[in-house]
C-alpha positions as CSV (number, residue, x, y, z in Angstrom):
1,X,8.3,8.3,-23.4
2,X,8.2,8.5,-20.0
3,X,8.8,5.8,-17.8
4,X,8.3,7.2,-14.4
5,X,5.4,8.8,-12.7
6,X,5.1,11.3,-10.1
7,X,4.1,10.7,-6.7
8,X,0.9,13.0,-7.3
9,X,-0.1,11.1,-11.0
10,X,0.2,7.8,-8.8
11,X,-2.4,9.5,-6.1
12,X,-4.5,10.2,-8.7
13,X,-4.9,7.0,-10.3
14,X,-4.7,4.7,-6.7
15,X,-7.4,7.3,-5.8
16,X,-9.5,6.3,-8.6
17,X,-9.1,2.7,-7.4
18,X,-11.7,0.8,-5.6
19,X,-11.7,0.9,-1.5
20,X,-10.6,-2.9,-2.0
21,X,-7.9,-2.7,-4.3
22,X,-6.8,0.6,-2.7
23,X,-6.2,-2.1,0.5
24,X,-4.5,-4.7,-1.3
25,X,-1.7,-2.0,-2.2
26,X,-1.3,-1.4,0.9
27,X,-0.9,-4.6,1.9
28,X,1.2,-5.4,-0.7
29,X,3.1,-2.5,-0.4
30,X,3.4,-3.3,3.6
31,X,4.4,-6.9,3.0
32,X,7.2,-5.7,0.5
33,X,8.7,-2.9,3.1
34,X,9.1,-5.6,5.7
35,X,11.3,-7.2,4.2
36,X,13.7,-4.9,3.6
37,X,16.5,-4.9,5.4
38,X,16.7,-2.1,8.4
39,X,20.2,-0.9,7.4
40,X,18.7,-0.3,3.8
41,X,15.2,1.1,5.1
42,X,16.9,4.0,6.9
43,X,19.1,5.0,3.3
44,X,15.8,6.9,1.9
45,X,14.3,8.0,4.6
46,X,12.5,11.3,4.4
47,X,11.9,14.3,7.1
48,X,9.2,12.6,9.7
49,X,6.8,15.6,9.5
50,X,6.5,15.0,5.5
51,X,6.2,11.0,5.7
52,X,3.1,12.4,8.3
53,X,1.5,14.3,5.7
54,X,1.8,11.8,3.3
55,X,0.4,9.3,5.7
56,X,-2.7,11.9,6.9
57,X,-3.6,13.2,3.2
58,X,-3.6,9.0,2.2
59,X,-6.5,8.5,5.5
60,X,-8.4,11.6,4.3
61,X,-9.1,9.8,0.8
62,X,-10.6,7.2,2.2
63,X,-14.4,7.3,2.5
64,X,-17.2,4.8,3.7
65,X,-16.7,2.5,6.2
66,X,-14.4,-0.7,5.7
67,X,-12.8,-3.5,8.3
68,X,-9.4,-3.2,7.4
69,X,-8.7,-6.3,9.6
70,X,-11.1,-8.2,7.7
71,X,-9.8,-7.3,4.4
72,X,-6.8,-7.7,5.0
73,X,-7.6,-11.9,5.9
74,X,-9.3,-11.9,2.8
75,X,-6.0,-11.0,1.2
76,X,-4.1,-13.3,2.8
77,X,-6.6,-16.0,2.6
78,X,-7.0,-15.4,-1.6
79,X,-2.4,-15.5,-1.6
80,X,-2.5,-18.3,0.4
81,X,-5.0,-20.3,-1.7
82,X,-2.8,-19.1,-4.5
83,X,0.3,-20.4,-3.2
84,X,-1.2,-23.9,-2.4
85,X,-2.2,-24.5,-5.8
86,X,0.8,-23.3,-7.2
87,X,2.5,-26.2,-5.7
């Protein structure tokens, strides 16, 4: 079995993903970058023009309209609310 997935099986399946949930990856995904460290960051980085494509064909999926700034309160007001009753 295969444990690994392509980049282009994971675009299919975050695709089929809710406009919401498709945001909370990204935020998660953003919140888990930052913290690594810069020296580390740089290791895997790819060529600038294909991290632009990647970043342009990811905008063209998204349809509708959407407050990204709003959402992305929402997710940090449902974490926060989770961290404060964790405790």
């Amino acid at each position: 079995m295969r444990l690994r997935k392509s980049l282009e099986e994971l675009e299919q399946e975050i695709t089929a993903l809710p406009l919401r949930d498709q945001l909370r990856l990204i935020a998660h995904i953003s919140e888990r970058l930052s913290n690594v460290p810069l020296q580390e960051a740089k290791q895997g980085t790819d060529d600038p023009d294909r991290v632009l494509a990647i970043c342009d064909a990811a905008a063209e999926m998204w349809e509708g309209d959407f407050d990204a700034c709003e959402d992305l309160r929402q997710i940090r007001k449902e974490r926060d609310e989770q961290v404060w009753l964790s405790e």
